[in-house]
C-alpha positions, 0 to 999 in steps of 0.5 A: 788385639791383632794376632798373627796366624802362621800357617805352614804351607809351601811354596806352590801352595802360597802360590795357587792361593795367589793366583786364587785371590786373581781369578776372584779380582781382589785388589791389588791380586796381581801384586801378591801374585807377583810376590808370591811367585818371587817369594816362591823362586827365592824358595826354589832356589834355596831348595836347590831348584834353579830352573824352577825358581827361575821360572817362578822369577820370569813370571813375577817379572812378567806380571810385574811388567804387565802393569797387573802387579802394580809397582812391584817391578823393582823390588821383584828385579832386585830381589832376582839380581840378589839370587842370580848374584848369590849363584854367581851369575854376575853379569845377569844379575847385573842387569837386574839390578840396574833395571831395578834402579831405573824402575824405583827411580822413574817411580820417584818422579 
């Protein structure tokens, strides 16, 4: 029987853990790196850290459009719009979102 192991750690330390399964090449690291770092950025900006949840966004999204993080690229666009668009930052998260759309939808075909 599978058990659930929770561990209290924070949002830098789920972070340097991601970025500690890239550096040994486990599969599909550059995915939980890009999740970790949006997870990370939702966290930040809940905390009332934009600029850093910002920037942990802007690196998902690079990773993501790297290709490293696999097909992580629209679910990590629309979960930015959702914060941009929960701070007010409409026109932004406008954006995001319709980059999510063209990127979930190019994945169907």
């Amino acid at each position: 029987m599978a058990q659930l192991l929770v561990v209290d750690i924070d949002s830098a330390q789920a972070v340097a853990m991601a970025r500690e399964a890239v550096g040994a090449k486990t599969p599909r690291a550059g995915s939980v790196l890009a999740r970790a770092l949006a997870l990370a950025g939702e966290i930040a900006v809940q905390s009332g850290d934009a600029k850093g949840g910002d920037e942990m966004f802007g690196e998902a999204i690079k990773l993501s459009e790297s290709g490293e993080a696999g097909e992580d690229a629209s679910d990590i666009y629309q979960r930015y719009a959702q914060v941009l668009a929960t701070a007010g930052k409409h026109e932004q998260a406008s954006r995001y979102y319709e980059m999510a759309y063209k990127t979930a939808t190019m994945k169907r075909r």
